[in-house]
C-alpha positions as CSV (number, residue, x, y, z in Angstrom):
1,X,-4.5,42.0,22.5
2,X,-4.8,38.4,23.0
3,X,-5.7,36.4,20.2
4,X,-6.6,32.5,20.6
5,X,-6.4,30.6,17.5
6,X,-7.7,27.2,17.2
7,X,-5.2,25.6,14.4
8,X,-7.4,22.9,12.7
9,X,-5.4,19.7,11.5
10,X,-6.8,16.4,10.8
11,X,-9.9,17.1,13.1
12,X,-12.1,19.1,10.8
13,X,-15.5,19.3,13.4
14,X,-16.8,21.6,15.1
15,X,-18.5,18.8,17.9
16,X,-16.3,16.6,20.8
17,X,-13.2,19.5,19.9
18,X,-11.3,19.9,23.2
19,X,-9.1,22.7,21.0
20,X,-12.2,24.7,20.2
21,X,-13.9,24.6,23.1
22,X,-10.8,25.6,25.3
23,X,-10.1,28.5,23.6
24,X,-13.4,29.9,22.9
25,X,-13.7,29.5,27.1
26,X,-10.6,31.2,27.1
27,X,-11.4,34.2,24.9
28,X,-14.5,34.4,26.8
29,X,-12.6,34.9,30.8
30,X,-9.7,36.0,29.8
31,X,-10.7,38.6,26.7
32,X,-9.3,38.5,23.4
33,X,-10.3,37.4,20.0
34,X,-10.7,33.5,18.6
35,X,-9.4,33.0,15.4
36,X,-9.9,29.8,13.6
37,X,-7.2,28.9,11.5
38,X,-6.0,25.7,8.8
39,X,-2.6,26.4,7.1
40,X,-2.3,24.6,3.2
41,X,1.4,23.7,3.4
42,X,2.6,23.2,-0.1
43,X,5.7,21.1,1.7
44,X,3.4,18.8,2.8
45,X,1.6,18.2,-0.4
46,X,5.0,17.5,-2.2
47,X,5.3,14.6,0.0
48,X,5.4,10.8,-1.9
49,X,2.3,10.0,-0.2
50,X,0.0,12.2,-0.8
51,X,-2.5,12.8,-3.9
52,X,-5.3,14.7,-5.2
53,X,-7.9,12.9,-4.1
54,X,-6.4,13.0,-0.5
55,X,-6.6,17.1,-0.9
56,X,-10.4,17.2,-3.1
57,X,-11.4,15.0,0.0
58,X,-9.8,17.7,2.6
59,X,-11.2,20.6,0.5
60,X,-14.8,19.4,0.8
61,X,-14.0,19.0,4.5
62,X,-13.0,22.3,5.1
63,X,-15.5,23.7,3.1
64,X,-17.9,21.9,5.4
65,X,-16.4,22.7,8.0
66,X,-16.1,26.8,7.5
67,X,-20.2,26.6,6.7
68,X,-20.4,25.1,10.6
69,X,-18.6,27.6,12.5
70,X,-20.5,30.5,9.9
71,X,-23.7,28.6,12.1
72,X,-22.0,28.7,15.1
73,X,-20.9,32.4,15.4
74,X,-22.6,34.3,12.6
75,X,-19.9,35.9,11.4
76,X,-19.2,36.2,7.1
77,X,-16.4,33.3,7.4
78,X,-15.8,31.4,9.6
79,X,-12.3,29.2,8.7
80,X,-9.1,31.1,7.9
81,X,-6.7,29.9,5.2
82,X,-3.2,30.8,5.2
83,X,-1.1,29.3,2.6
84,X,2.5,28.0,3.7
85,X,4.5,27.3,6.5
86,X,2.4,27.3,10.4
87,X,5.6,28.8,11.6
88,X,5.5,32.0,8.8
89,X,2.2,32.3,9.6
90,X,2.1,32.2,13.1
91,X,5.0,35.1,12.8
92,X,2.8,37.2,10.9
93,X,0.3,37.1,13.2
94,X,2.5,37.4,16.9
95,X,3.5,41.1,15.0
96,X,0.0,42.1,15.9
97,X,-1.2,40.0,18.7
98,X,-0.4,38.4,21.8
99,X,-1.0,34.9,20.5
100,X,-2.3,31.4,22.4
101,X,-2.6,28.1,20.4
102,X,-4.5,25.1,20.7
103,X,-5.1,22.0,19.0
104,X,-5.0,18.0,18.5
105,X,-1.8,16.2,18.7
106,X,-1.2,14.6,15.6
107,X,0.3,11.2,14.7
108,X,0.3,11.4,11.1
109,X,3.4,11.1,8.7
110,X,7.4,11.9,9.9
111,X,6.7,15.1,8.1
112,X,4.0,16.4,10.0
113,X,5.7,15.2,13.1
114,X,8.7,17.1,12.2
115,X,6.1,20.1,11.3
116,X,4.8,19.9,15.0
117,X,8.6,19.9,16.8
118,X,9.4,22.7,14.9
119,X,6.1,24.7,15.9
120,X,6.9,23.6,19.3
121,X,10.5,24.8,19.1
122,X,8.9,28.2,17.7
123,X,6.3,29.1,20.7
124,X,8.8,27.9,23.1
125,X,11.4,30.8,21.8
126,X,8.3,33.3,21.5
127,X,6.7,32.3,24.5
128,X,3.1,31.5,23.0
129,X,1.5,28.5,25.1
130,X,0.4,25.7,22.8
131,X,-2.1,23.4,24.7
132,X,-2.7,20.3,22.6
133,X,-5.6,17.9,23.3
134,X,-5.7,14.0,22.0
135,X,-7.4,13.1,19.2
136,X,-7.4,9.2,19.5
137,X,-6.5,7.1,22.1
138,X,-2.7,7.7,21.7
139,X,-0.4,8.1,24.6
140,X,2.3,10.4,24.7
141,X,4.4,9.6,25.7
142,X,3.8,5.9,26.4
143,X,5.7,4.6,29.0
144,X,4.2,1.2,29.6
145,X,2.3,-0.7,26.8
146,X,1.2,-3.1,29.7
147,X,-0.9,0.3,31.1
148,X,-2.1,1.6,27.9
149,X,-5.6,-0.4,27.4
150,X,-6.7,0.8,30.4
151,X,-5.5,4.3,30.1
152,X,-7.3,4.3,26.6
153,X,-10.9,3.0,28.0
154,X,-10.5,5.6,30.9
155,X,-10.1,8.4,27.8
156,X,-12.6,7.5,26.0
157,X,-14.9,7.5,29.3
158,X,-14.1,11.2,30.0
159,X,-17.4,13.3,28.7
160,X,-16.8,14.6,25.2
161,X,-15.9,18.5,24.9
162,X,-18.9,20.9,24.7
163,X,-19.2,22.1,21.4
164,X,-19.8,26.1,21.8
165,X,-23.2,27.8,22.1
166,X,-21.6,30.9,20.5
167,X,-18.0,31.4,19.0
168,X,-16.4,35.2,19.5
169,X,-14.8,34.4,15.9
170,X,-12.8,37.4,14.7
171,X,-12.5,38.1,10.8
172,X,-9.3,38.8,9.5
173,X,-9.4,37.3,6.0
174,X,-7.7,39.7,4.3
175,X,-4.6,40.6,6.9
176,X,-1.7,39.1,7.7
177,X,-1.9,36.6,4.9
178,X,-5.2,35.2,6.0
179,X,-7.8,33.9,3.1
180,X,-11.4,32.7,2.9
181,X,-12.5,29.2,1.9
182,X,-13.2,30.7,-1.4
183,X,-9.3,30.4,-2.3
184,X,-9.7,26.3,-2.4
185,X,-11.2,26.8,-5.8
186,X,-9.0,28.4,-7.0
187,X,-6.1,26.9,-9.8
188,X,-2.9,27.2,-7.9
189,X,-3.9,23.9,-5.9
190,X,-3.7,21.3,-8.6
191,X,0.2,22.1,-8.9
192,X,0.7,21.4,-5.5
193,X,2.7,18.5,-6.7
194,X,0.9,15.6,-5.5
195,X,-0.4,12.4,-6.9
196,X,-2.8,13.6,-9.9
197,X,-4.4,10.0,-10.8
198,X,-8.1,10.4,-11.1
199,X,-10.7,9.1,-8.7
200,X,-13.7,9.1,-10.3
201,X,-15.9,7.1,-7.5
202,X,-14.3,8.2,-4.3
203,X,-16.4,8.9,-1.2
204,X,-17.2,12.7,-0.5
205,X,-15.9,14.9,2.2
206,X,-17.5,16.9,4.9
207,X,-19.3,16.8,8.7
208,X,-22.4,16.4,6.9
209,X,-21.7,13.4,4.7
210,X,-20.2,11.3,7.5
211,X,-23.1,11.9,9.8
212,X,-25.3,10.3,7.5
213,X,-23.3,7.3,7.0
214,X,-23.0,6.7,10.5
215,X,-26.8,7.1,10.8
216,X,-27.4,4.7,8.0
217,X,-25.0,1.9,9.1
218,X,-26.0,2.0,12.7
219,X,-29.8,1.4,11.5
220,X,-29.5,-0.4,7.8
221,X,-26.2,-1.3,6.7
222,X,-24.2,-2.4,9.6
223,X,-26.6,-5.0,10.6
224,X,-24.3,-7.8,8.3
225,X,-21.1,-5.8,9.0
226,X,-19.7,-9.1,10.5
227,X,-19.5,-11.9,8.1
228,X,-19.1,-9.2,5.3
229,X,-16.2,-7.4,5.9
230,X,-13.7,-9.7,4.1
231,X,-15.7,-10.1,0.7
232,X,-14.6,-7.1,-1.7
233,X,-18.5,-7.7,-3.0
234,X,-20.6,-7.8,0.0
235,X,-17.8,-5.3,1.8
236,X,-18.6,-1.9,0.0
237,X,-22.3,-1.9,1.8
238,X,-21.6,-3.2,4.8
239,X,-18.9,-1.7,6.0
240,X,-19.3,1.4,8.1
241,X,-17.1,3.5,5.3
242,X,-16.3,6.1,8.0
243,X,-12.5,5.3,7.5
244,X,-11.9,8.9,5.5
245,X,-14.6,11.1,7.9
246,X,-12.2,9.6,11.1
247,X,-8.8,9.6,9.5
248,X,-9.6,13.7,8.4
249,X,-11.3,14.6,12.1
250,X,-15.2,14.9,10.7
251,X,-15.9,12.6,13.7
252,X,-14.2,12.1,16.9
253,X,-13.3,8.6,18.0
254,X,-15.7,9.0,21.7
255,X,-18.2,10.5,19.6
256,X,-18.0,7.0,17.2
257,X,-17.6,4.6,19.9
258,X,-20.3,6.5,22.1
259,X,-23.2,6.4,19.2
260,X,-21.8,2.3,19.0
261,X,-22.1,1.9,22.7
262,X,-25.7,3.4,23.0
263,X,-27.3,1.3,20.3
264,X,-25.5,-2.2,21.7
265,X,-27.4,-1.1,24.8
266,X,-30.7,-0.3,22.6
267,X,-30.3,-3.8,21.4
268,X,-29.7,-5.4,24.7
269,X,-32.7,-3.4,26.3
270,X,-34.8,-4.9,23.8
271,X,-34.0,-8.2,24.1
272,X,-34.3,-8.2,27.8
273,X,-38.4,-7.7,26.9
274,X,-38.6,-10.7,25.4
275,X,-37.0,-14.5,26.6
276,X,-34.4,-14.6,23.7
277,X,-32.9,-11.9,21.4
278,X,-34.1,-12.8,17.9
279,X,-32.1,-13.4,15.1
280,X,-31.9,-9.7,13.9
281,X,-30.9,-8.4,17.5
282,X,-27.9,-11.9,17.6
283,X,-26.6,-10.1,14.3
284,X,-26.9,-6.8,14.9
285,X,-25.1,-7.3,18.3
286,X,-22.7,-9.4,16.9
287,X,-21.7,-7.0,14.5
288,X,-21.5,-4.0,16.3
289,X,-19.1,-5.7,19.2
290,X,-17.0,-6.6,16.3
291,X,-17.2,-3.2,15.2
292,X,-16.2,-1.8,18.1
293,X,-13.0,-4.2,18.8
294,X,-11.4,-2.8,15.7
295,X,-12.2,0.8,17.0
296,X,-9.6,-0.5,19.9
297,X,-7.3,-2.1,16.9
298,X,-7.5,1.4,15.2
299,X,-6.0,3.6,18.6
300,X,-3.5,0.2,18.7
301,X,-1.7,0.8,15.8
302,X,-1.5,4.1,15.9
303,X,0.1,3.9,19.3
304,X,2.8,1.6,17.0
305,X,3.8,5.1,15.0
306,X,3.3,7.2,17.5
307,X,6.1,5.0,20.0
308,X,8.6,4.5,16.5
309,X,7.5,7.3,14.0
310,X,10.7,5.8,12.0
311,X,8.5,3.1,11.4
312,X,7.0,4.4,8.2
313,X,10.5,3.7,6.2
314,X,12.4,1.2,8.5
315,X,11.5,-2.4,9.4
316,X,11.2,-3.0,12.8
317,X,12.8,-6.0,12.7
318,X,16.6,-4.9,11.7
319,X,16.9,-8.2,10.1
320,X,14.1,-7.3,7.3
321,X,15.8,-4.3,6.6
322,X,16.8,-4.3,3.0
323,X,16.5,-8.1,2.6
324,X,14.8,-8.1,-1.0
325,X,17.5,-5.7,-2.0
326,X,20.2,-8.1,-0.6
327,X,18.4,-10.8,-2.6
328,X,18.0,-10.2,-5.8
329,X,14.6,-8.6,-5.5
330,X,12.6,-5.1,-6.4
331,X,12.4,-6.3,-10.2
332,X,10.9,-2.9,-11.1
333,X,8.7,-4.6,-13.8
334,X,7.0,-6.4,-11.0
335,X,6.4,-3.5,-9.0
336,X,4.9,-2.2,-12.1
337,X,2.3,-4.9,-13.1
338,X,1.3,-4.7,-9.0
339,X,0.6,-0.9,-9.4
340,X,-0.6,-1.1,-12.4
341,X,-3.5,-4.0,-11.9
342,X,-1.5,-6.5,-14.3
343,X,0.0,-8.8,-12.4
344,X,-2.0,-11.8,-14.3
345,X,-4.1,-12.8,-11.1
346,X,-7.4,-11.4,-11.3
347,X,-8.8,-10.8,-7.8
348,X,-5.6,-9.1,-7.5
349,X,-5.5,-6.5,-10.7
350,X,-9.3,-6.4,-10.0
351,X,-8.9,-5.3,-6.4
352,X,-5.8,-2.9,-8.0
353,X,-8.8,-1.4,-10.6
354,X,-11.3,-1.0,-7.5
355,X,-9.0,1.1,-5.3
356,X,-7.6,3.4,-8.2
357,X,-11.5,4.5,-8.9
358,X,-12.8,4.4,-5.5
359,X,-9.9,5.3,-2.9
360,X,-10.8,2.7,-1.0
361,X,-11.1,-1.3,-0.6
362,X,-11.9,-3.6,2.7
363,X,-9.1,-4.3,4.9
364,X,-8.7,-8.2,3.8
365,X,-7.8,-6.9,0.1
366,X,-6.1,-4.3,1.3
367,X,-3.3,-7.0,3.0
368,X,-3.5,-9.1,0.3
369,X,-2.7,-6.6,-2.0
370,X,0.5,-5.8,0.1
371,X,1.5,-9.9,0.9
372,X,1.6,-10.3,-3.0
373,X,3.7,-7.3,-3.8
374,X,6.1,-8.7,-0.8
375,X,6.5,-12.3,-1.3
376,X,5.7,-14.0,-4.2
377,X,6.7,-10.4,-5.9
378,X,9.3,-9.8,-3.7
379,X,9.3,-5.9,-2.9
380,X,10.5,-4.7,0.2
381,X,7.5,-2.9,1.7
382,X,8.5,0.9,1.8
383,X,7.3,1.6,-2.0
384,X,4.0,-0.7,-1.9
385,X,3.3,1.2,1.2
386,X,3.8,4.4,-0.4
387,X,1.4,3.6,-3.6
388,X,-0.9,2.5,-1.8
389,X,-0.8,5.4,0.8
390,X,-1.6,7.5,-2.3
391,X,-4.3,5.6,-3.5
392,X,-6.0,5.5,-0.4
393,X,-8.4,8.5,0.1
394,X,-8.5,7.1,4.4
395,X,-4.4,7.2,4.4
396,X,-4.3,6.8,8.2
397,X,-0.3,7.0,8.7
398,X,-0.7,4.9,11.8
399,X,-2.8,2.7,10.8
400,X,-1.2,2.1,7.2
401,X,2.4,1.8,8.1
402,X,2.4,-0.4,11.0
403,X,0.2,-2.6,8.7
404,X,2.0,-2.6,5.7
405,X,5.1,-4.2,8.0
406,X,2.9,-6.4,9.9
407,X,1.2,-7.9,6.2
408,X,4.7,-8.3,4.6
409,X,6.5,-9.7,7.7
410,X,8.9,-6.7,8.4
411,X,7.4,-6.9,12.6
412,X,9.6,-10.0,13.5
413,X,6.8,-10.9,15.7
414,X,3.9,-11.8,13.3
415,X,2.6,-14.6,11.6
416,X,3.8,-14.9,7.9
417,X,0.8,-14.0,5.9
418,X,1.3,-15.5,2.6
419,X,-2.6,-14.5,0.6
420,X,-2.9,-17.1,-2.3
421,X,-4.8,-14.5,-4.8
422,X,-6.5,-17.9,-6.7
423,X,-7.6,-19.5,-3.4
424,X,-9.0,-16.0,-2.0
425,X,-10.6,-15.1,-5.0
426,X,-12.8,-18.5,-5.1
427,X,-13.6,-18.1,-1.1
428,X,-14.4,-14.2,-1.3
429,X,-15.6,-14.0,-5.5
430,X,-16.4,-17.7,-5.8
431,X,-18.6,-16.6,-9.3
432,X,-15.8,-14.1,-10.5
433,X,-19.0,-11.5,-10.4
434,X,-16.3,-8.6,-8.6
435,X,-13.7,-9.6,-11.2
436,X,-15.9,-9.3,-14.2
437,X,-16.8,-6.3,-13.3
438,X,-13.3,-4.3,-13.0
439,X,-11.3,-6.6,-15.9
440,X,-13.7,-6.2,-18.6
441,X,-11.5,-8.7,-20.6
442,X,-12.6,-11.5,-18.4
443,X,-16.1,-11.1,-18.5
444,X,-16.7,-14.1,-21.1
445,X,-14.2,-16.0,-19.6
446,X,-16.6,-19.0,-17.6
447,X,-16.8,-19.3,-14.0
448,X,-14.2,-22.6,-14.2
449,X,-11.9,-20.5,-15.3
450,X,-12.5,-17.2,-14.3
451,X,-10.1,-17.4,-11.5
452,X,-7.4,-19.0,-13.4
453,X,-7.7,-17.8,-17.1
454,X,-4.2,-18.8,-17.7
455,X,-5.1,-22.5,-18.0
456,X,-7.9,-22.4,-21.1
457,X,-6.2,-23.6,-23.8
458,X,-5.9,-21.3,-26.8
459,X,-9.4,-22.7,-28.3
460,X,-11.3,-21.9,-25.0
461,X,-9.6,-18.6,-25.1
462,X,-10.5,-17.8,-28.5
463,X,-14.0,-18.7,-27.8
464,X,-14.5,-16.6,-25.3
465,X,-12.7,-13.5,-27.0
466,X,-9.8,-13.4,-24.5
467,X,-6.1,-14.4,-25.3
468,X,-3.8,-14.4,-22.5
469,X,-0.6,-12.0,-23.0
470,X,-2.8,-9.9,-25.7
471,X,-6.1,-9.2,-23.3
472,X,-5.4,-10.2,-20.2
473,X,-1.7,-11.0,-19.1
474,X,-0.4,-14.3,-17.6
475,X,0.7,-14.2,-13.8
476,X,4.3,-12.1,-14.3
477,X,5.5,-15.4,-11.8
478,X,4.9,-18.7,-11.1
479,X,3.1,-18.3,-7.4
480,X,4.0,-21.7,-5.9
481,X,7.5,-21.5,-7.3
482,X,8.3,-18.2,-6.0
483,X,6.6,-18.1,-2.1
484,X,8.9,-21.2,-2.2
485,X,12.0,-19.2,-2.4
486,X,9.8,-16.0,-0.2
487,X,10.0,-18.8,2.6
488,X,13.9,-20.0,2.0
489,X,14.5,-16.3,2.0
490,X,13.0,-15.7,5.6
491,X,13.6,-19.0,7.1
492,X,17.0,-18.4,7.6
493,X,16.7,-15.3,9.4
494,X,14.9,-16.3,12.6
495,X,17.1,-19.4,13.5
496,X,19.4,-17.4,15.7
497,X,19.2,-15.9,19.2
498,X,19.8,-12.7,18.3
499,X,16.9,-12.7,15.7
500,X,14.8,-14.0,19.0
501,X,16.1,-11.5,21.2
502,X,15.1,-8.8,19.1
503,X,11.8,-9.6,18.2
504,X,11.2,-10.0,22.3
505,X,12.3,-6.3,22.5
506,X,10.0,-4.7,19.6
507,X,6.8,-7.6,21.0
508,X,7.4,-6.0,24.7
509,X,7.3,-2.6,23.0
510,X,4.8,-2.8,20.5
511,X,2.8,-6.4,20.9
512,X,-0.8,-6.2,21.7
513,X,-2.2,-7.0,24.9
514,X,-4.9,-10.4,25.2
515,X,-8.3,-8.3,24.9
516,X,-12.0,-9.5,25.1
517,X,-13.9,-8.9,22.4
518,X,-14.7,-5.0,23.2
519,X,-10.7,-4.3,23.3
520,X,-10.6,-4.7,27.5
521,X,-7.8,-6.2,29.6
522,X,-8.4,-10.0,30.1
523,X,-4.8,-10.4,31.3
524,X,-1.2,-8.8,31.4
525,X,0.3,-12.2,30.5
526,X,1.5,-13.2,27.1
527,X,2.5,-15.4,24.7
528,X,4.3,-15.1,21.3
529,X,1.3,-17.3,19.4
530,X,-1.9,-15.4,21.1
531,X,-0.1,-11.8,20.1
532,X,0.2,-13.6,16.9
533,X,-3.5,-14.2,16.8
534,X,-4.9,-11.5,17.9
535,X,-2.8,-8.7,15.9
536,X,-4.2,-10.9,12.9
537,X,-7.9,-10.1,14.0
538,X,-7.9,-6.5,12.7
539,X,-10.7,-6.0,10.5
């Protein structure tokens, strides 16, 4: 008997799934059964960077996704749970079966890609054909980086896979190891082993929940997307917040950047009715171009992993490698206050606060939070990284690790991005009204102060009810002083030819290409200041 099964990953939809719709085709010419299939690997749950709120997020997910293929075919249960290895449970099931595998190529952590080679090496030795479809616009492999942009606009231009009218699902919850959803509730989860902090106001999971928001920021929300991204106040509402729904598969990439494509062209038709777009239509088109250049930026830096997975523990650069080590830094008390939200700058500690409730925080905070823990802190990246990758309920492996190297300057071939967390928190929170709210003992401290509390003197600080080092802490460093030595640290390393020479090798390998503002090829030729530039455009 042939039995197709449809392993489900980190594309958790039933709609634009090339996997699905191949082997339901399949079971339908060829005979057989389909058998949809996601595999909880404790392994994987162990790793540093995961957490709960990563797996409640996934849970809801599947959960959602099991009640769509129940639509779809009719059948009890639709999603099969096994619990362990893919490779154990693939065994069980070639005992009884002649078996056929499909699914999305994943570019997530070195784990899964190790996962993946050794599912390869197993239907290689048992002869079960694995067709794998892309999931983003990731090459692989990747020979040319010059070719890629185009290769990615002619992907996403292919018609998106028909979702099933029917699915021949076959129920064997119950045999060979196989479970319902049901068993996701069940106790033995929670000692997976992963990050347990709580999450109290993180975004909710499922095909459901993301189709609304991409329903209310394409006719509400997104209309002030550009201009507000940066602010962690005016952020939270207009971004899309579609980062967890793409990062887990609720939502293909083409489906996203279709539904952007057809309402910019809604917006031009109705400007061409009249002699001038309005203001509304100039904004709303502004936006959603800029909306759509970071879903290039997004498939860009996940080409980065994809080409070097060792990039998500080794600086690119070899001269960065270990350099705060060799330096006198990683002062684990300073790692501590960063994690911890007490680092005595408040836009900082507040931002720290924000992500550890919600699971998420706009993409500007989210590099300042790593520049601070690198330079005037002085961590090398690979442990920031990994906090944060727990705390973030989107952890996108290719987006996060390429950009935790790029913001701490690990690349060899970025801009320095040295955040001053007093200067951005009087640009982006200029009335302290986003710091108030996440360091409660601030709140009384007055707006003149409110971004520098360390400089009331002990009568202004008794007045308002807040005594730095008792309530609030004092910055754990002197900022000026130590970027001052960040800089002598780093300026030393890229005198020499060999530094140059290197960083020529990773830009050719990894550097953007000059795009317009939709992510298309302007040119092939570059420059070391505009890949500089535009690498620093992302979000």
């Amino acid at each position: 008997m042939n039995l197709h099964i449809v392993w489900f990953k980190r594309d958790l939809r039933i709609r634009d799934h090339q996997p699905l719709a191949r082997a339901s085709e399949a079971a339908r010419k060829q005979g057989g059964q389909l058998l949809s299939l996601y595999v909880v690997e404790p392994e994987y749950w162990q790793q540093a960077d995961t957490s709960s709120r990563q797996w409640l997020f996934t849970k809801e997910c599947l959960n959602d996704l099991d009640k769509a293929l129940v639509a779809l075919s009719g059948v009890q249960a639709g999603l099969h749970i096994a619990i362990g290895s893919v490779t154990d449970c693939l065994e069980k099931l070639a005992q009884h079966a002649k078996l056929h595998l499909y699914s999305h190529e994943e570019t997530g952590n070195y784990w899964t890609f190790e996962r993946d080679k050794a599912v390869g090496r197993w239907c290689k030795q048992h002869q079960v054909p694995w067709q794998q479809a892309r999931q983003f616009g990731v090459l692989r492999p990747n020979p040319d980086r010059d070719q890629w942009a185009d290769w990615r606009e002619q992907w996403l231009n292919q018609p998106i896979a028909p979702t099933p009218s029917q699915l021949p699902l076959v129920q064997w919850q119950g045999h060979c190891g196989l479970l319902s959803v049901e068993v996701l509730n069940q106790p033995i989860f929670p000692s997976l082993g992963f990050d347990q902090s709580p999450c109290p106001g993180r975004q909710r999971g499922g095909i459901q929940i993301a189709h609304q928001l991409i329903d209310s920021f394409y006719h509400s929300r997104g209309e002030y997307y550009r201009g507000s991204i940066s602010s962690p106040v005016s952020a939270e509402h207009h971004c899309s917040r579609i980062s967890p729904y793409l990062a887990l598969g609720c939502i293909s990439l083409k489906e996203l950047q279709m539904h952007n494509r057809q309402r910019i062209h809604q917006l031009k038709q109705a400007a061409k009715s009249q002699q001038e777009p309005d203001r509304q239509q100039r904004q709303w088109l502004g936006s959603l171009t800029n909306f759509e250049s970071r879903l290039w930026w997004h498939c860009h830096f996940i080409q980065k992993l994809e080409d070097e997975p060792e990039s998500e523990w080794q600086s690119l650069h070899p001269a960065y490698r270990d350099l705060r080590q060799r330096s006198g830094g990683n002062d684990p008390r300073l790692l501590h206050a960063w994690e911890t939200g007490s680092t005595g700058w408040p836009l900082v500690d507040a931002c720290m606060k924000y992500l550890q409730h919600h699971g998420w925080i706009n993409f500007r905070m989210r590099a300042m939070l790593m520049s601070i823990a690198c330079y005037p802190l002085w961590q090398d990246w690979q442990q920031p990284a990994q906090r944060l990758a727990q705390l973030f309920v989107d952890y996108e492996p290719g987006i996060h690790y390429p950009q935790a190297q790029m913001q701490s300057g690990a690349t060899g071939i970025n801009v320095l991005r040295m955040y001053n967390p007093t200067q951005q928190a009087m640009k982006l929170d200029p009335n302290g009204a986003f710091i108030r709210r996440w360091l409660p003992a601030l709140r009384s401290v007055p707006n003149s102060f409110i971004h520098q509390p360390w400089l009331m003197n002990l009568r202004q600080q008794q007045d308002c009810g807040m005594i730095i080092d008792r309530d609030y802490p004092a910055p754990v460093v002197n900022f000026e002083q130590a970027i001052r030595e960040a800089r002598s640290h780093l300026k030393g390393l890229t005198k020499s030819a060999e530094f140059r020479d290197q960083a020529r090798g990773i830009g050719h390998k990894h550097g953007s290409r000059q795009r317009n503002s939709m992510g298309q090829s302007r040119s092939r030729k570059r420059t070391a200041k505009s890949d500089q530039q535009s690498q620093l455009s992302l979000f």
